[in-house]
C-alpha atoms as one frame of an Amber mdcrd trajectory, in Angstrom:
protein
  80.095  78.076 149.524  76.390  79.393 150.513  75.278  82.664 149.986  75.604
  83.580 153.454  79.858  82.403 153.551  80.241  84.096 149.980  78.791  87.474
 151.789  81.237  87.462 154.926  84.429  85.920 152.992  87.145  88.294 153.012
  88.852  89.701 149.696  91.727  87.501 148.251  95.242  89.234 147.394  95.570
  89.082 143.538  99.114  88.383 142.000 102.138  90.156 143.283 100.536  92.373
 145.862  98.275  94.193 142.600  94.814  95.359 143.587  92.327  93.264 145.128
  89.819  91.957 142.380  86.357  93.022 143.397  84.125  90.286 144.130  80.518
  90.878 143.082  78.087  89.146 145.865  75.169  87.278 143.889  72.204  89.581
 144.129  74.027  91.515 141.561  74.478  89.209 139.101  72.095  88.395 136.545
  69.009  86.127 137.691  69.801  83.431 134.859  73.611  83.000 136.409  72.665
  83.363 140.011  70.676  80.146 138.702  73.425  78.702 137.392  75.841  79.460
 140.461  73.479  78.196 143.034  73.257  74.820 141.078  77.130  74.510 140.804
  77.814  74.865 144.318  74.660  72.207 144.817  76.638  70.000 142.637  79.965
  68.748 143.906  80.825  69.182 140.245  81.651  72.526 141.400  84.601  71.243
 144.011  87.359  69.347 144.814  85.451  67.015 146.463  83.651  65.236 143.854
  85.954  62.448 143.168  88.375  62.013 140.142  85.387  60.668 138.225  83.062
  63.570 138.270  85.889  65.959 137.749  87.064  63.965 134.570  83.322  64.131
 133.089  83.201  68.097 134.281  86.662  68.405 132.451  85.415  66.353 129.389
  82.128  68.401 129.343  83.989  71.788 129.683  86.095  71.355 126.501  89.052
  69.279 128.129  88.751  66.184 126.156  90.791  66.082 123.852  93.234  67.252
 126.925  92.446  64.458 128.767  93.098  61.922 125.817  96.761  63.220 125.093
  97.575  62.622 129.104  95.965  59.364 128.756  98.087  58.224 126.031 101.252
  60.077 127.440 100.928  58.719 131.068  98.878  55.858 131.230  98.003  54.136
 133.831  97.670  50.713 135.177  97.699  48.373 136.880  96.726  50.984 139.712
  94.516  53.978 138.795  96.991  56.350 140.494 100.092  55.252 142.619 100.524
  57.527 146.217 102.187  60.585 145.478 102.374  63.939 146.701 100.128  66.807
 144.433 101.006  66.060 140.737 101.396  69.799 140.163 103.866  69.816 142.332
 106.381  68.455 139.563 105.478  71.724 136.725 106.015  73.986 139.653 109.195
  72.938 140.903 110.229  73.335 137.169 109.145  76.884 136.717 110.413  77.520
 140.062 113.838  76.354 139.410 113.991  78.700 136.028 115.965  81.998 136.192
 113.455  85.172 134.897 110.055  82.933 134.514 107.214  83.722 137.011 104.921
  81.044 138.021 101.068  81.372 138.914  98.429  79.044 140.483  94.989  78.638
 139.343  93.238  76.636 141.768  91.453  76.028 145.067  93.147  78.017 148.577
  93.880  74.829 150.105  95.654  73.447 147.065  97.560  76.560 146.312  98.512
  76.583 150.337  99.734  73.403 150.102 102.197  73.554 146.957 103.960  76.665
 147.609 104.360  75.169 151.079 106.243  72.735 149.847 108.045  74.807 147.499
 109.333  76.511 150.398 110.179  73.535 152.197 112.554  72.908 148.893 114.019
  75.968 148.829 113.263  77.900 145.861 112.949  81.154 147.287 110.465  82.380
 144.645 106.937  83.922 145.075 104.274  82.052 143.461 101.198  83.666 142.282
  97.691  82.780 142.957  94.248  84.135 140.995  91.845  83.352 143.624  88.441
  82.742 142.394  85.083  81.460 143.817  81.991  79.969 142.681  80.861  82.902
 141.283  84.259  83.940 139.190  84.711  80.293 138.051  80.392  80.149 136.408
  80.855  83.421 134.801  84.420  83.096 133.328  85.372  86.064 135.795  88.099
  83.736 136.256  89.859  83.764 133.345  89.116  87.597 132.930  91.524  87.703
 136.241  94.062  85.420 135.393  94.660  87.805 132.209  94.828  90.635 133.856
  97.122  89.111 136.366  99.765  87.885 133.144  99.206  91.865 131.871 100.510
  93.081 135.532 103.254  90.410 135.500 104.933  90.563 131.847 107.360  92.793
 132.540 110.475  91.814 129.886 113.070  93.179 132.018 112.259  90.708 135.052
 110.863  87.478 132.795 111.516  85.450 129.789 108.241  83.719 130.145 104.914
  83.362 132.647 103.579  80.186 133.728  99.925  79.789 134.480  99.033  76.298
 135.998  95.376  75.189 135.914  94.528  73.019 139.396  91.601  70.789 139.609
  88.766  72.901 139.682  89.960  75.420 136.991  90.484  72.820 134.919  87.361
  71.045 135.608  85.089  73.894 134.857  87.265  74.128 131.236  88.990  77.168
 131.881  90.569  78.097 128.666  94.181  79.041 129.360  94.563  78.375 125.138
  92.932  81.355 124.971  95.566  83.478 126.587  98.095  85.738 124.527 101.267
  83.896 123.375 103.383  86.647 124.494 102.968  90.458 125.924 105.687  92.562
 125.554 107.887  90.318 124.275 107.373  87.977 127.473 106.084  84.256 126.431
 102.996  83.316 128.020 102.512  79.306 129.182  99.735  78.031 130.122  98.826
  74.587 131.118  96.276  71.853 132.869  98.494  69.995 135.695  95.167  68.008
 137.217  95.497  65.571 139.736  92.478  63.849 138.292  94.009  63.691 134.835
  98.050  63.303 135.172  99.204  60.382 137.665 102.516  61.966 139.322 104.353
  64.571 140.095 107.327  63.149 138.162 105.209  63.275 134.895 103.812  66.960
 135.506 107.340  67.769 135.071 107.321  66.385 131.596 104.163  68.499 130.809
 105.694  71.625 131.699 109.188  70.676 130.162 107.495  69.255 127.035 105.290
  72.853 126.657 108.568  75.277 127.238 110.332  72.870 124.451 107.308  73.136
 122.082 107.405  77.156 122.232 111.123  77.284 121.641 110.995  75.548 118.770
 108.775  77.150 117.183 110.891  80.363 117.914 113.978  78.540 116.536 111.615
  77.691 113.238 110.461  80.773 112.673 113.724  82.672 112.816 117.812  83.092
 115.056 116.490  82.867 118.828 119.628  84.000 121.442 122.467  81.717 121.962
 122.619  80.069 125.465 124.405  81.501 127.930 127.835  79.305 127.590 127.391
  79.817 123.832 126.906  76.975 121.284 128.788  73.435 121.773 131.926  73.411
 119.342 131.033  69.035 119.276 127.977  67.403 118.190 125.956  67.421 121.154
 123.716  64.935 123.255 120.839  66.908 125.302 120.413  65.180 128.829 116.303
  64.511 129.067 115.510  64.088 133.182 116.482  65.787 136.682 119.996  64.481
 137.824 122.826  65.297 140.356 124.568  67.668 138.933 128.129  65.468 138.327
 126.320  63.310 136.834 126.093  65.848 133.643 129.800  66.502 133.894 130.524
  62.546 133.981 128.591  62.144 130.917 130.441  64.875 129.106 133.823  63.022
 129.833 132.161  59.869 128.591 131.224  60.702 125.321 134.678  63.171 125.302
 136.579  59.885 123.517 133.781  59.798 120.287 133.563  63.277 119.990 130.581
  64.523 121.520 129.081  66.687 124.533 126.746  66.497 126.955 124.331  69.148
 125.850 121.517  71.045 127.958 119.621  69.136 130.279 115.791  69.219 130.270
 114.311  70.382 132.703 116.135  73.585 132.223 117.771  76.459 134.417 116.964
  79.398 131.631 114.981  79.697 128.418 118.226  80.101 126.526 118.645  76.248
 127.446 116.109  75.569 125.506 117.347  76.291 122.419 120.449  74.499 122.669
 118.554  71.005 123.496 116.978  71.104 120.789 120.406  72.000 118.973 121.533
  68.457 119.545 122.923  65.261 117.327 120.462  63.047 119.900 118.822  62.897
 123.037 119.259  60.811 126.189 116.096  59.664 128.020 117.651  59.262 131.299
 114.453  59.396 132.776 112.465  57.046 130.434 108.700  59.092 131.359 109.005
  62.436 129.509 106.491  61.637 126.724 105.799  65.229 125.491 109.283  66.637
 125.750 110.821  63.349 123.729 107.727  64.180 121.134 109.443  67.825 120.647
 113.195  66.481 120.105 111.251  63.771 117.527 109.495  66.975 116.132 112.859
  68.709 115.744 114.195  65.149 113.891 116.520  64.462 116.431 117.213  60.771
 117.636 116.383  59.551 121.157 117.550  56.818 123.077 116.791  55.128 126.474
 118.459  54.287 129.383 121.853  55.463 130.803 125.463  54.845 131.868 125.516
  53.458 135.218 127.420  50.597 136.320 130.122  48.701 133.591 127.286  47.247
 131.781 124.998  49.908 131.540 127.721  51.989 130.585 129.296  50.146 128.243
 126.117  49.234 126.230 124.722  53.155 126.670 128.056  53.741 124.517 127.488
  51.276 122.372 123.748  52.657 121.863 125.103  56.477 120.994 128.176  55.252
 118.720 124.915  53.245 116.901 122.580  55.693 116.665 125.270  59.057 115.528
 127.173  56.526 113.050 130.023  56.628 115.585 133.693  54.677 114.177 134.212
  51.382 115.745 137.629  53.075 117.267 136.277  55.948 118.865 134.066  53.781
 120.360 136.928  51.490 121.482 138.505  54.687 122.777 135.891  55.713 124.718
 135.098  52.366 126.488 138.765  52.338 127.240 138.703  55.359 129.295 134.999
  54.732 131.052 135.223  51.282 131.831 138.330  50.118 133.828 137.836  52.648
 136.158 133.755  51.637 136.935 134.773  48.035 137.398 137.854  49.271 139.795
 135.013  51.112 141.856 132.187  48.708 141.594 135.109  45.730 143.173 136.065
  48.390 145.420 132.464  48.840 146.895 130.635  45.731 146.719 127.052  45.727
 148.616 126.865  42.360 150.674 122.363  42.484 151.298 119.095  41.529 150.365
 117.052  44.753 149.214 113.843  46.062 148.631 113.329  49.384 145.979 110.888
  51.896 144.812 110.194  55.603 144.678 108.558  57.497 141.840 111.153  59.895
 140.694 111.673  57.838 137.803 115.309  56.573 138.056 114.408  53.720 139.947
 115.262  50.962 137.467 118.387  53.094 137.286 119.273  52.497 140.758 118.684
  49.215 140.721 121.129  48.146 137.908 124.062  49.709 139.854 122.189  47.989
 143.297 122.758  44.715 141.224 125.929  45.556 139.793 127.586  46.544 143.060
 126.848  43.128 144.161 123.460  43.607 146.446 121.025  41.243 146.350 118.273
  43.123 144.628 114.571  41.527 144.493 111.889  44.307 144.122 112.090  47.369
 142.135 109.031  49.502 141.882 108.497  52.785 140.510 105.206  54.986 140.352
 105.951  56.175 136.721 104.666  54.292 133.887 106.389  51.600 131.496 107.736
  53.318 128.833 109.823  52.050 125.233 112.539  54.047 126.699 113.006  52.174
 130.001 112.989  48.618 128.044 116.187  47.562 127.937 117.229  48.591 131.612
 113.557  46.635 132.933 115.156  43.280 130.656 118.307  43.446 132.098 116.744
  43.542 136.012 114.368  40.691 134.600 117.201  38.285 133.321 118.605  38.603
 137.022 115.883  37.150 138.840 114.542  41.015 139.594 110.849  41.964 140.316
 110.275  44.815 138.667 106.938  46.841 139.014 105.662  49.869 136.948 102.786
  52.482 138.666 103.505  50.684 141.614 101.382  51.447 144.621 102.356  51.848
 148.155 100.266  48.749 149.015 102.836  46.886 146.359 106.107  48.199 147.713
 105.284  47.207 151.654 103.524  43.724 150.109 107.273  43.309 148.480 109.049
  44.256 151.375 107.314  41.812 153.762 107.377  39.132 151.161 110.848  39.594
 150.539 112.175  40.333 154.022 115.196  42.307 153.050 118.068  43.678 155.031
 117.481  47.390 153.871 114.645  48.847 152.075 114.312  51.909 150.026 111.782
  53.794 149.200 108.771  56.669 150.021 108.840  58.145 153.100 106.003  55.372
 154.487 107.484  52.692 152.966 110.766  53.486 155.270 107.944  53.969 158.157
 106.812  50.735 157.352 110.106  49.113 157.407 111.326  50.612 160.614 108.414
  49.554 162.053 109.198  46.011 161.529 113.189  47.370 162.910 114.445  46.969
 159.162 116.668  49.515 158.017 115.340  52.155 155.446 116.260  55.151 153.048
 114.412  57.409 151.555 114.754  57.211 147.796 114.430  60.266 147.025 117.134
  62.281 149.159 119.534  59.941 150.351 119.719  57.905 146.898 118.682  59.536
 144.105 120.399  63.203 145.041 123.423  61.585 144.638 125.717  60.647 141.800
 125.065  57.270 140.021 127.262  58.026 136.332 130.296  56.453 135.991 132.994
  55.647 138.314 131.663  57.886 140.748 128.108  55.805 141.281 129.492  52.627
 143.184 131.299  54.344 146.072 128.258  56.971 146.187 125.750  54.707 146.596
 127.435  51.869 148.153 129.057  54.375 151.012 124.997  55.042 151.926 123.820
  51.857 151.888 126.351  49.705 153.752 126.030  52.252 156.541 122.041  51.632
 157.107 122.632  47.913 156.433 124.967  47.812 159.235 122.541  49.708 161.581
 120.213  46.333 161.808 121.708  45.818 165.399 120.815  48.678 166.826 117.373
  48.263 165.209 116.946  44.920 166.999 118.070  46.568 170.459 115.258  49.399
 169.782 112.853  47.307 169.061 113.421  44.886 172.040 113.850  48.040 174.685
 110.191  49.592 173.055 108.894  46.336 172.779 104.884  46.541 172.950 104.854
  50.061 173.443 101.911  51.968 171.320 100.189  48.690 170.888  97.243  46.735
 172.381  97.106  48.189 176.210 100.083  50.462 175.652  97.906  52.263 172.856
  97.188  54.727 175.101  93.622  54.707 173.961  91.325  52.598 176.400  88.489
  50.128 174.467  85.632  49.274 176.334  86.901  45.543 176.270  90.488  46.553
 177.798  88.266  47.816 181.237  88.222  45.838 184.155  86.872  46.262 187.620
  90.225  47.991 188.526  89.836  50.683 185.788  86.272  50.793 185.281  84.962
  54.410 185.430  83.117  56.028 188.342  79.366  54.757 188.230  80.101  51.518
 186.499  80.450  49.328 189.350  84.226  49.493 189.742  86.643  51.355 191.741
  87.192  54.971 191.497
């Protein structure tokens, strides 16, 4: 921003409709910092637009090293530097977002800020998000930070929150702002703040783990240092397994009635709803990685000495050896077991017979419970050849990546867009899932898509009730090839070459040729 913008730019709302924060222009500051100013918005150090490179040396620079390292050995990444995704912060906000009594603010650039509670909108979590505005001048002088504490003051009001979430963007982060430094609670509200950069954390799946993993670490230190509230439903009478990863809802209940045979319970499941929740996941006998990418929240249930184990029940095998895997690791009796396996698996093998998938498919997304998918794809008969995910391989996703490998299954970790449509075309399958271009990729070609992430991971894939869920969707789009073969033989050439509707120099004859050139009007 030059002088002259800085002077005419209007004043930002601060949090919650509070007083505008005065912006000082830069004649008033100091000589020395209007130095300093002027050469940070010379540098493109100073904004988004430097590149991830720049901003990770800025970040590095700024006191964020040691930062950076942790998210570099939590999420790493490889063989692609960062698969497509939509804003990685996207994935802390939608957790803080979806938690009763916990306010959420945005540290960052406008556009950024525009952007994600756009699309927090668009998925319905009828919450206001904050925003600290800040500009060259706030972010050189640490004006920034001044604001972003006085917005937590103005928001910590214990009888509307639990807790206040401050997420560092880009920029913020970049130019080290120190959200460390903030109190760790104001009247009695708990104060979180964290670094979500898209130049530093790979996907929006993962930023979910950073925000989980943070919310875990405070709770238990509550639950060290003294009795912290019961949750809400009160303490599990059986030994309890805490549910790591988003899931359909059912899914939680079919895993309660699962492990109802060895005596257990499904316990909270992280990401929570409520502090509260908190407390009783890390109340557990073990913890279920159901989706195999939450590095820092798994680190607070190993903190807490509480077991962990990886993959999930879906499909007869899955399930049976996810049983086997929790009677292993709680010292469960050999007849419980039996008991429980008894109840589960008849009825999965009844539904997976009942719902067989008869088609060649193509699979990716980056929620994380792709490889998930793809074992009850496999199971349910399909003919399965790609699965690729954006997260990263973890320990936790092993077994479930060994099992696809054994059947002749492709399996690709940080997987890029340029991957999944490579696989598709290579593969030339009847139905392909995946991101929304991956689908616009395939439909281009008339081949039948779904998007991953509503139409096959919002649904249930536990138990009994995952072949007839997913198999119901798929069959349908497989069975819509015809009527992609009719479209694309009616709009044949249309959009293309001359039927662009963009005229090249090259596509002008004498009969089109403009006025002046020789040709007919």
């Amino acid at each position: 921003m030059t002088r002259s913008e800085h002077e005419q730019a209007p004043e930002a709302p601060a949090v919650n409709g509070a007083e505008r924060i005065p912006v000082a222009p830069v004649e008033e500051l100091p000589a020395s910092e209007v130095q300093d100013v002027e050469a940070a918005v010379a540098s493109e150090g100073g904004g988004c637009h430097a590149g991830a490179a720049r901003m990770q040396a800025d970040a590095k620079a700024s006191g964020k090293a040691a930062l950076l390292e942790q998210y570099k050995q939590d999420y790493p990444t490889g063989p692609h530097d960062q698969p497509q995704s939509m804003c990685p912060a996207f994935g802390s906000l939608r957790v803080g977002l979806r938690m009763r009594r916990t306010a959420t603010v945005l540290s960052g650039s406008a556009c950024c800020v525009y952007g994600l509670t756009f699309t927090s909108h668009f998925y319905g979590a009828r919450r206001t998000v904050g925003y600290v505005p800040f500009d060259s001048e706030t972010l050189v002088t640490g004006k920034l930070f001044e604001d972003i504490r006085e917005s937590v003051h103005k928001l910590a009001d214990p009888e509307q929150y639990d807790a206040v979430v401050i997420i560092n963007l880009c920029v913020p982060t970049a130019s080290g702002v120190p959200l460390d430094l903030l109190p760790k609670a104001i009247n009695g509200v708990r104060i979180i703040g964290i670094d979500v950069p898209g130049f530093g954390v790979p996907t929006h799946a993962e930023a979910k783990d950073i925000l989980a993993g943070a919310m875990l670490r405070y709770a238990r230190t509550e639950a060290e240092a003294g009795p912290v509230a019961a949750p809400t439903g009160g303490h599990s009478e059986k030994p309890a397994i805490a549910l790591i990863g988003e899931m359909f809802p059912v899914d939680a209940v079919t895993i309660g009635r699962l492990l109802d045979p060895m005596g257990l319970a499904a316990g909270p499941t992280v990401p929570t709803r409520e502090w509260r929740e908190l407390y009783g996941a890390l109340d557990c006998a073990a913890a279920a990685m159901i989706h195999p990418f939450y590095t820092a929240t798994q680190r607070q249930f190993d903190a807490a000495g509480r077991p962990c184990l990886g993959s999930a029940p879906v499909g007869y095998e899955g399930t049976e050896a996810w049983l086997e895997s929790v009677a292993a690791t709680l010292n469960i009796g050999s007849d419980a077991l039996a008991a429980a396996k008894e109840a589960a698996l008849p009825g999965i093998a009844a539904a997976l017979k009942a719902t067989q998938i008869d088609a060649r498919i193509t699979l990716s997304g980056y929620e994380g419970s792709e490889l998930l998918v793809a074992r009850l794809l496999v199971e349910s008969g399909a003919d399965l050849r790609y699965v690729g995910t954006a997260c990263p391989k973890t320990r936790w996703s092993d077994a479930d990546r060994a099992w696809l490998e054994a059947r002749g299954v492709e399996v690709n970790f940080r997987a890029s867009l340029e991957d999944d449509v490579a696989a598709m075309r290579n593969y030339e399958p009847d139905l392909a899932i995946g991101t929304t271009p991956v689908v616009q990729k395939a439909k281009e070609l008339a081949i039948p898509g779904l998007y991953f992430t509503n139409l096959i991971s919002a649904r249930p894939l536990m138990g009994a009730a995952g072949p007839g869920s997913i198999a119901e969707v798929i069959n349908a789009a497989v069975a819509n090839k015809a009527r992609f073969d009719a479209m694309e033989a009616f709009f044949d050439g249309v959009g293309e070459g001359d039927n662009a509707g963009i005229w090249q120099p090259e596509m002008l004859d004498a009969k089109h040729a403009p006025l002046g050139a020789g040709g007919a009007a």
